[in-house]
PyMOL commands that place a pseudoatom at each C-alpha (Angstrom):
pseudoatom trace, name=CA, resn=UNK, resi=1, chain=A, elem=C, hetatm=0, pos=[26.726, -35.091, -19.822]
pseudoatom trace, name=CA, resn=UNK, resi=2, chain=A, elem=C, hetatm=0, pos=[27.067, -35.674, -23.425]
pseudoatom trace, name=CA, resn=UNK, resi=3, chain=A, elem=C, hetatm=0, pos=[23.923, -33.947, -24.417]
pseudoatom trace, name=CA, resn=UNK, resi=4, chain=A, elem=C, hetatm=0, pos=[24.901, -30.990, -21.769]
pseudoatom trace, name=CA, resn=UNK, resi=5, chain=A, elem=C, hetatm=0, pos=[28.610, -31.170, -24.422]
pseudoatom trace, name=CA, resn=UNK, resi=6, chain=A, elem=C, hetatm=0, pos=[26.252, -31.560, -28.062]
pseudoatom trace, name=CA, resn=UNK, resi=7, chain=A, elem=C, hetatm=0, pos=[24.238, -28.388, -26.653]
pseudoatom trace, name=CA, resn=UNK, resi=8, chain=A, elem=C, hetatm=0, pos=[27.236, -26.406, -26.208]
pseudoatom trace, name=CA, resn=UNK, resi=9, chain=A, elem=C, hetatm=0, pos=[28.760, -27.758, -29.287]
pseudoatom trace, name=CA, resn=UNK, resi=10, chain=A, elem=C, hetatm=0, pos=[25.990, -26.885, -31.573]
pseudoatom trace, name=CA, resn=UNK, resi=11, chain=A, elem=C, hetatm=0, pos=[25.407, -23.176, -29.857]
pseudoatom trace, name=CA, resn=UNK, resi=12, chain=A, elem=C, hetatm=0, pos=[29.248, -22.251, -30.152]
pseudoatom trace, name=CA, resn=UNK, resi=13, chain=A, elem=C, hetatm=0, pos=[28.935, -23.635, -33.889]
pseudoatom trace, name=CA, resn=UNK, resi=14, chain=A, elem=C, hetatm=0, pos=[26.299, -21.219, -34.221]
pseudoatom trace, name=CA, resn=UNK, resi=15, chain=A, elem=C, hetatm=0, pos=[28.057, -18.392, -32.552]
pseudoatom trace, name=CA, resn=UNK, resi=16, chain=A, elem=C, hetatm=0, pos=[31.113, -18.874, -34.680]
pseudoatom trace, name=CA, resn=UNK, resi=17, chain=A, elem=C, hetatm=0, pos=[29.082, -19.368, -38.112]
pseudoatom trace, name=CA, resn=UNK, resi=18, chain=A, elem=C, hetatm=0, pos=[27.859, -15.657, -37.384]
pseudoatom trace, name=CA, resn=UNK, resi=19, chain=A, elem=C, hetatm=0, pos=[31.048, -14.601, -36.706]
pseudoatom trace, name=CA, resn=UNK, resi=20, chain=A, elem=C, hetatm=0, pos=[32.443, -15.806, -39.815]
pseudoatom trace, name=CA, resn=UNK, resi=21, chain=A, elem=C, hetatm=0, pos=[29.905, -14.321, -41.445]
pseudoatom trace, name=CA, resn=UNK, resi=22, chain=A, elem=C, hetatm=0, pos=[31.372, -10.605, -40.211]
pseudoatom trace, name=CA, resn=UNK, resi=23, chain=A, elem=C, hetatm=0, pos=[34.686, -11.151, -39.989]
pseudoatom trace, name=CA, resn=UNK, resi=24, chain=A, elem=C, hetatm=0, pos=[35.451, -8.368, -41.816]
pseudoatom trace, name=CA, resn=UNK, resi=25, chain=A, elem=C, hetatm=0, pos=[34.370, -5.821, -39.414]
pseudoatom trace, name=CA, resn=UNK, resi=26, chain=A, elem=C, hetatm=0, pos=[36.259, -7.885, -36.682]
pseudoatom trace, name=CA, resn=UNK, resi=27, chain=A, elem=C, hetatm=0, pos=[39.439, -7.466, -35.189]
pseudoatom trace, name=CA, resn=UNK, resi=28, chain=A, elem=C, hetatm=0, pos=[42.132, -9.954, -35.387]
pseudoatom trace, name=CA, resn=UNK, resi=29, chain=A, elem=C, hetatm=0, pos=[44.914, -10.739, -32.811]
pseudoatom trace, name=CA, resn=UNK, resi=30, chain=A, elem=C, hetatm=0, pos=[47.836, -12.788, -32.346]
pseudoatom trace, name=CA, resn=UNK, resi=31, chain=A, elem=C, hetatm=0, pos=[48.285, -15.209, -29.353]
pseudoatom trace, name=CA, resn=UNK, resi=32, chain=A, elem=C, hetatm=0, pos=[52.161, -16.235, -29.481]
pseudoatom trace, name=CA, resn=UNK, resi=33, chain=A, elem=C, hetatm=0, pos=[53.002, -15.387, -32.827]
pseudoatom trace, name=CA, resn=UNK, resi=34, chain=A, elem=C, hetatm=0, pos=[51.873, -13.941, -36.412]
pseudoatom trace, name=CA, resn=UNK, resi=35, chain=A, elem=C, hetatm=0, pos=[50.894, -17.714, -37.448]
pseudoatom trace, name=CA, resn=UNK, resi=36, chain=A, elem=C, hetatm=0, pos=[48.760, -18.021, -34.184]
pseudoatom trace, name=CA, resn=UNK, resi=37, chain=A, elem=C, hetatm=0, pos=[45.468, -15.670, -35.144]
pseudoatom trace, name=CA, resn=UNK, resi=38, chain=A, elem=C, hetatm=0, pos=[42.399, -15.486, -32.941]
pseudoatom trace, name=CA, resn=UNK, resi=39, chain=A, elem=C, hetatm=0, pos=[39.371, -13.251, -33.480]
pseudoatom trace, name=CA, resn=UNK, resi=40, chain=A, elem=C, hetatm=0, pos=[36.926, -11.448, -31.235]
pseudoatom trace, name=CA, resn=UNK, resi=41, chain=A, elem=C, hetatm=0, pos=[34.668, -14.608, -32.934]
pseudoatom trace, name=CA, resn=UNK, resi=42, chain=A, elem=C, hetatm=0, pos=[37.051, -17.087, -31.210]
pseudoatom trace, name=CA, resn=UNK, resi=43, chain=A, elem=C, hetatm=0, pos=[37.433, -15.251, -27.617]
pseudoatom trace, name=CA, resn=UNK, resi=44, chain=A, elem=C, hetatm=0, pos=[33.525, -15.367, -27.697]
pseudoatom trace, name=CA, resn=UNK, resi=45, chain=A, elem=C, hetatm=0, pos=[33.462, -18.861, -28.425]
pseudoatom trace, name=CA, resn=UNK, resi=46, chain=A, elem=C, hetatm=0, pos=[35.686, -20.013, -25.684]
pseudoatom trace, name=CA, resn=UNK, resi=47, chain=A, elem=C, hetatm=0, pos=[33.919, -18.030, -23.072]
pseudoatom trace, name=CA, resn=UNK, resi=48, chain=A, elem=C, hetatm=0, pos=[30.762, -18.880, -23.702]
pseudoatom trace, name=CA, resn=UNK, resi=49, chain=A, elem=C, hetatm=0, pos=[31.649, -22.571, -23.349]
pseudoatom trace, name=CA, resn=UNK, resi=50, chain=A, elem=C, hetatm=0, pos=[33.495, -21.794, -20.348]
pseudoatom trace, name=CA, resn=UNK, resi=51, chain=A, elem=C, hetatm=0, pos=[30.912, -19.994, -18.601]
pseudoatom trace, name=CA, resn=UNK, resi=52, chain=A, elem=C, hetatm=0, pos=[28.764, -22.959, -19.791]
pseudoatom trace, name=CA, resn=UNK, resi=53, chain=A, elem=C, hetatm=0, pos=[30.820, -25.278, -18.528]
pseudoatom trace, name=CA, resn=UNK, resi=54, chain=A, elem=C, hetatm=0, pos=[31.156, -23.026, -15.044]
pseudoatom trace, name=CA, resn=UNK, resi=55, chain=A, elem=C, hetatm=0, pos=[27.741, -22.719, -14.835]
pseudoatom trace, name=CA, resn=UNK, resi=56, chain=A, elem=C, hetatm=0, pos=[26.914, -27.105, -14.794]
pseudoatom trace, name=CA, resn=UNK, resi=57, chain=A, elem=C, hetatm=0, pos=[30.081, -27.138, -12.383]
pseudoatom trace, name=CA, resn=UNK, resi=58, chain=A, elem=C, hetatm=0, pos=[31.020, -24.544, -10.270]
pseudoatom trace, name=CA, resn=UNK, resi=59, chain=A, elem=C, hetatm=0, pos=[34.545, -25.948, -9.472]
pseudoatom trace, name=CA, resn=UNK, resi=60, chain=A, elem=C, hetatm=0, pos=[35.306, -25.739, -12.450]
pseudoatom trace, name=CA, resn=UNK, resi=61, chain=A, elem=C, hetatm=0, pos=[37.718, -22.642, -13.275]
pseudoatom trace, name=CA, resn=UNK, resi=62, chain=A, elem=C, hetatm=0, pos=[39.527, -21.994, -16.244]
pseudoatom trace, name=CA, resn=UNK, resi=63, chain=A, elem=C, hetatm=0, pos=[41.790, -19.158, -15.061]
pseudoatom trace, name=CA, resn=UNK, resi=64, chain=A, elem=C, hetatm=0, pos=[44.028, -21.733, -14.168]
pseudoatom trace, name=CA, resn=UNK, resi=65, chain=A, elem=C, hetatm=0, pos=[44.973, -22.492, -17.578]
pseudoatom trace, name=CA, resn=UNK, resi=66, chain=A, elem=C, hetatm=0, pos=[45.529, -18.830, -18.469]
pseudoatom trace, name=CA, resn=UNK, resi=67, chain=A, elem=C, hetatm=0, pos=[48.604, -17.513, -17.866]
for i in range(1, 67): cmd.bond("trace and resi %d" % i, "trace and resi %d" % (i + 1))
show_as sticks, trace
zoom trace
């Protein structure tokens, strides 16, 4: 499990170092307020370790912590 977790790790790393590297063309949102920013960078981030994370374990489903 913890090199299934260090994959993931390093490939969101990489994922968000590229999308650092064009932030400028990307879009930037707020979550609950102006302070709380996320990119298109971030929303990729989190699903790709979710659908990761699906993938291993297919009970796993993170709708339940959206609201």
């Amino acid at each position: 499990m913890i090199e299934f977790m260090k994959s993931i790790a390093k490939q969101a790393g990489a994922i968000a170092l590229a999308g650092q590297l064009e932030l400028q063309k990307k879009r930037i949102h707020t979550k609950g307020n102006a302070r709380d920013l996320v990119t298109d960078t971030d929303r990729a981030v989190e699903e790709f370790i979710c659908s990761r994370i699906r993938e291993r374990n297919r009970r796993y489903d993170n709708r339940r912590y959206h609201t």
